[in-house]
C-alpha positions in Angstrom: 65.5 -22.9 -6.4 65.0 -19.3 -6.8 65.6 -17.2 -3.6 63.6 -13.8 -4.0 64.4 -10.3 -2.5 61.6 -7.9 -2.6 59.3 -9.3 -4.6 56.7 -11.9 -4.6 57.0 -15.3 -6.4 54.9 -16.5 -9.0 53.3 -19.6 -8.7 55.2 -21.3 -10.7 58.3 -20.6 -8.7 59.9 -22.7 -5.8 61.1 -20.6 -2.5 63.4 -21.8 -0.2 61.8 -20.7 3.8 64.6 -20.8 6.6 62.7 -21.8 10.0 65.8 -19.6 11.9 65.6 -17.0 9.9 63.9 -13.9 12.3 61.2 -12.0 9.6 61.4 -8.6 10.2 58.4 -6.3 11.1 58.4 -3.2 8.9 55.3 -1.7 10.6 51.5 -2.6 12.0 49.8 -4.5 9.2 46.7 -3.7 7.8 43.8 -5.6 7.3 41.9 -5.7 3.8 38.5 -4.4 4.0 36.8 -7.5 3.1 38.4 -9.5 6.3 36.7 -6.5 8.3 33.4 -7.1 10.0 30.4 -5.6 7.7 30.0 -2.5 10.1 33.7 -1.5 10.2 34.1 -2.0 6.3 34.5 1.5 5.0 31.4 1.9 2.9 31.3 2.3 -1.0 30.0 5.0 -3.4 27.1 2.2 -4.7 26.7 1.5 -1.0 26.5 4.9 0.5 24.5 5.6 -2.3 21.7 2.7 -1.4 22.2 3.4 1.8 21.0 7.0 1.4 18.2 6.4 -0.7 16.8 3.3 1.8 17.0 6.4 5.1 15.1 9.0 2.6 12.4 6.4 1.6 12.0 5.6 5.6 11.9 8.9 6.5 9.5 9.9 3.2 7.0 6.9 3.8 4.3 8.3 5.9 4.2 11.2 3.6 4.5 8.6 0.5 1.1 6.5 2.5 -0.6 9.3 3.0 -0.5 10.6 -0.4 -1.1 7.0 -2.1 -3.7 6.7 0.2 -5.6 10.1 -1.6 -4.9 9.0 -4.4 -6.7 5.7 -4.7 -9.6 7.3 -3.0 -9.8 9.8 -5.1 -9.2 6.9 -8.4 -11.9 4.9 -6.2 -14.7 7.1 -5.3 -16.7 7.1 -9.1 -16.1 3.3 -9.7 -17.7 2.6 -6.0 -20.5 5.0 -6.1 -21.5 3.8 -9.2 -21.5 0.4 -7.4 -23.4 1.3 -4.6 -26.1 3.4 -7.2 -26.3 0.3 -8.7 -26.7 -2.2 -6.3 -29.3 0.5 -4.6 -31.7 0.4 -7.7 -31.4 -3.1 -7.8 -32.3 -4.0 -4.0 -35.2 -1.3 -4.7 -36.6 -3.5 -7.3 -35.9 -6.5 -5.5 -37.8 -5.1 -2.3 -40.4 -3.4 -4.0 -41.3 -6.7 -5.8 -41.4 -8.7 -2.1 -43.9 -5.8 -1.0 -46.1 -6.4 -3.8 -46.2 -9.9 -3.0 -46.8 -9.5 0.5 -49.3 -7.0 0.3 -51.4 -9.1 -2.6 -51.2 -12.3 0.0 -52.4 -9.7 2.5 -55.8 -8.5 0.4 -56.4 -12.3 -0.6 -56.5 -13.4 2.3 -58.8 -10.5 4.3 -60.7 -11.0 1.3 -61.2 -14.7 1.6 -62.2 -13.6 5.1 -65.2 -11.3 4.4 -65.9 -13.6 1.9 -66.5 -16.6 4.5 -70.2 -16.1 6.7 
């Protein structure tokens, strides 16, 4: 068995552990980052960096709605009024045609009254 000073072991390598040994403390010992919670975790360049851009997109989206909101009325407007022209020309002739109708039953049948003594 290899009895080791100083360094660590491989895993390969057998130690020999005395229970009565004391272990000596050398100092407070630090925690790695990872066994920290999330919010105490000191905070990456990538993260800081996501971090950053999620706060300016927050604090940028009413400006960012408002302006996507001009634009698509603006991109909207022609194709919609050109609906509405349309769909106005057509009711005309659809309603124009129903007056005619109703107004040729009218005179046929005032005529079919004068025309009974």
């Amino acid at each position: 068995m290899t009895v080791h000073h100083g360094s660590l072991p491989t895993l390969t390598e057998v130690i020999d552990i005395e229970a009565d040994v004391p272990v000596q403390a050398t100092g407070p010992v630090s925690l790695p980052p990872e066994s920290l919670p999330l919010d105490a975790q000191p905070l990456l360049p990538a993260d800081q960096d996501a971090m950053l851009t999620t706060q300016a997109l927050e604090a940028l989206r009413p400006r960012i709605d408002a302006l996507l909101e001009a634009r698509l009325q603006a991109a909207m407007a022609p194709p919609l009024a050109r609906l509405v022209d349309d769909l106005v020309h057509q009711l005309r002739g659809e309603l124009a045609s129903a007056m005619q109708a109703l107004v040729a039953q009218a005179v046929d049948e005032v005529l079919s009254r004068r025309r009974k003594p």
